[in-house]
C-alpha positions in Angstrom: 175.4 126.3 115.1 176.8 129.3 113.8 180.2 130.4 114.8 179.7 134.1 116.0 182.5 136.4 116.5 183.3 140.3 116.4 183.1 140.3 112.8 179.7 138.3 112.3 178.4 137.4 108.8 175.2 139.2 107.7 172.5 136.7 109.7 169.7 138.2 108.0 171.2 137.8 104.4 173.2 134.4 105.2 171.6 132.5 107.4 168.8 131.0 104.7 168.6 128.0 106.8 166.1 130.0 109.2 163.0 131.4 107.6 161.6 133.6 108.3 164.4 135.9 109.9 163.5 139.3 111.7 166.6 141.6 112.6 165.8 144.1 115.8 166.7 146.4 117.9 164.7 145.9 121.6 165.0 148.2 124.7 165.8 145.2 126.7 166.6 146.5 130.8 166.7 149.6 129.5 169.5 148.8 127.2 169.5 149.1 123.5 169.7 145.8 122.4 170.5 144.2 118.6 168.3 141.0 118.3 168.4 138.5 115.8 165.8 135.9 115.3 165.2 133.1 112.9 163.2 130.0 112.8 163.2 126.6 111.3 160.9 125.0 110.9 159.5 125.4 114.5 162.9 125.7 115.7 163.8 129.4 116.9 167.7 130.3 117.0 168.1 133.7 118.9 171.2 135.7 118.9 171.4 138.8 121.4 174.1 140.7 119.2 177.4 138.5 118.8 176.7 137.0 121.9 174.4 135.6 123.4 173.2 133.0 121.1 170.3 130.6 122.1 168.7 127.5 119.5 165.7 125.8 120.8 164.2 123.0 119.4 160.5 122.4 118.1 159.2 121.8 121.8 161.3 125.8 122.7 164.0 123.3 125.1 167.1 125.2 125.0 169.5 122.8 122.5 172.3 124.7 122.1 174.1 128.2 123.2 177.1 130.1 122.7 177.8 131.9 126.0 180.8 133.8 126.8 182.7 132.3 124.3 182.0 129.0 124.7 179.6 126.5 122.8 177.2 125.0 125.3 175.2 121.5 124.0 172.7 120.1 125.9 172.2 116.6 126.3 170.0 114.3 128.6 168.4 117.6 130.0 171.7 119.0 130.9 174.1 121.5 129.6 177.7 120.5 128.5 180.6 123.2 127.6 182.7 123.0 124.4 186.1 124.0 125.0 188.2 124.3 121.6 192.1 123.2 122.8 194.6 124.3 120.0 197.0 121.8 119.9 200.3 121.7 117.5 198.4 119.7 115.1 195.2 119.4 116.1 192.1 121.0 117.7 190.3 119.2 119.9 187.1 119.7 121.8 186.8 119.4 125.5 183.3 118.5 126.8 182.6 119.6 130.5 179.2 119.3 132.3 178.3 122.6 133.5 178.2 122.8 136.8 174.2 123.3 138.6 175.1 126.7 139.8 176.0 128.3 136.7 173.1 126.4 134.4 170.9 128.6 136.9 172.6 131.3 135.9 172.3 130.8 132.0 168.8 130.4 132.8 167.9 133.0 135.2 169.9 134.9 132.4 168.3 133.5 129.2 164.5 133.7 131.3 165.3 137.9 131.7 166.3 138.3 128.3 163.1 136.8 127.5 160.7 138.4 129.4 162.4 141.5 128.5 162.1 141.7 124.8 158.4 140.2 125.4 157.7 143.6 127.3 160.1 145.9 125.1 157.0 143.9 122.4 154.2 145.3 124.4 155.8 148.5 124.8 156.4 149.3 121.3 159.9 149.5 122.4 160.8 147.0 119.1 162.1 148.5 115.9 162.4 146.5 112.8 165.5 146.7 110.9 164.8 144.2 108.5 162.6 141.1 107.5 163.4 138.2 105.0 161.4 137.4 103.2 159.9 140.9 103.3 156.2 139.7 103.4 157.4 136.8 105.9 155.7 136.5 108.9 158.8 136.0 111.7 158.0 139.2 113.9 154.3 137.7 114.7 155.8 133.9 115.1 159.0 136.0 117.5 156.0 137.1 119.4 153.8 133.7 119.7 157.0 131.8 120.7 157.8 134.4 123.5 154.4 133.7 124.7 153.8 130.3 124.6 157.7 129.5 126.2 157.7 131.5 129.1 158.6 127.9 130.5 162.0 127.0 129.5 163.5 123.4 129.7 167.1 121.9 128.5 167.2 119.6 125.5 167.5 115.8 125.9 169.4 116.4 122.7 171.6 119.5 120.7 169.6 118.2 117.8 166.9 120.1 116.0 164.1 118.0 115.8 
């Protein structure tokens, strides 16, 4: 997963791993919103400016997240936090389950952020501020995933496939 921060790499010129890649900007709750999406293979990643970030696998279950400054895995159909722990000579991950109450949050989240860039799509409320390839075809695949995912599951893995 790519590490996001305040002073995120170029995802449209870097991030050749996902192609095609579409960089937006939505009116998403009536907020101006900077969207990036980028597929592989049948993959989507989705990154709501620095954060949120979203990766679903091939079937659209959520695999993987970075949410409030925390990577979030699932595994077994459940979501796990990643706490980084900066020790004197080490860093070490802490793995957490998250709790039921807040996994309905990062859905009932995740679900509105959804539904609301599908209707800032039927609204024309989308603007394209760039494509790679140029000729690729990511804005109509963005479009079919929103569609065909308006069901959303976790991962029984943070894999990709």
């Amino acid at each position: 997963m790519a590490r996001v921060g305040e002073d995120r790499e170029d995802l449209l010129r870097d991030a050749r791993n996902l192609s095609p890649r579409v960089q937006l900007r939505a009116v998403i709750g009536g907020r101006d919103a900077a969207v990036f999406a980028g597929f592989r293979g049948e993959s989507l990643s989705l990154y709501f400016g620095p954060e949120p970030v979203f990766h679903f696998n091939a079937a659209g279950e959520l695999r993987r997240a970075f949410l409030s400054g925390r990577i979030v895995k699932a595994e077994n159909g459940r979501l796990f936090g990643m706490e980084r722990v900066v020790g004197e000579n080490q860093v070490e991950l802490l793995t957490s389950a998250v709790p039921e109450d807040e996994q309905s949050r990062v859905f009932a989240d995740l679900v509105s952020r959804l539904t609301g860039l599908r209707a800032a799509f039927d609204r024309g409320d989308v603007a394209i501020e760039g494509l790679e390839p140029a000729d690729g075809d990511a804005v109509e695949r963005l479009k079919r995933w929103l569609e065909r995912h308006a069901t959303l599951s976790v991962a029984a893995s943070p894999r990709v496939d």
